[in-house]
C-alpha positions, 0 to 999 in steps of 0.5 A: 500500500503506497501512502500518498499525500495530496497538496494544491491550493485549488479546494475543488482540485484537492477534493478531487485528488484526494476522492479519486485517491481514497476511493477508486484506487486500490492500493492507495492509502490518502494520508491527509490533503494539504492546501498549504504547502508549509503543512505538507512539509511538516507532514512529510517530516512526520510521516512516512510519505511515499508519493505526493500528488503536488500542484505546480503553481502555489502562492508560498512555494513552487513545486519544483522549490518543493520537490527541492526540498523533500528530494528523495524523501518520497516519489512526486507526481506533479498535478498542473494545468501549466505544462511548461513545469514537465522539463523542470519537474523530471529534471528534479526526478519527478515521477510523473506529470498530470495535466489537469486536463487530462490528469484522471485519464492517467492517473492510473498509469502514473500509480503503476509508475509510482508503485514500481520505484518504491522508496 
């Protein structure tokens, strides 16, 4: 069982990550949804954290700032409606990318990745 943590400011965006993980996925265990990313890092401090579902564009923090700091701490797909953060989100070895577009239709393929470089 991956323990997962999702992080975005966007309400109806967290909602819906954190649903889809807790109840159509198996496999998945939602440790908590973080809208601040301040949270999150404590959480990750605390926890054993195994993937995180992170927004790219957050007020306090940038996801790649973020990956920076819990790099190799946990796996991390990057959730965002900006593609232009793939480049700089896998030269930090992000696991994967979901366009907010698209993000449901391969939310499954990124677990399958995730689930195969277990930390």
């Amino acid at each position: 069982m991956l323990r997962c943590m999702a992080v975005d400011d966007e309400p109806l965006a967290l909602r819906l990550l954190a649903d889809y993980i807790e109840k159509k996925t198996d496999g998945l265990q939602l440790v908590e949804a973080f809208s601040t990313r301040s949270l999150a890092l404590r959480c990750i401090q605390d926890e054993q954290i195994d993937v995180v579902f992170l927004d790219v564009h957050m007020p306090e923090l940038t996801g790649i700032q973020f990956m920076k700091i819990i790099q190799g701490n946990c796996q991390v797909v990057l959730c965002t409606a900006y593609n232009e953060y793939a480049v700089d989100g896998f030269n930090f070895n992000a696991t994967g990318f979901l366009t907010e577009a698209h993000w449901l239709r391969t939310f499954y393929w990124q677990l399958k990745n995730a689930g195969s470089k277990q930390v």
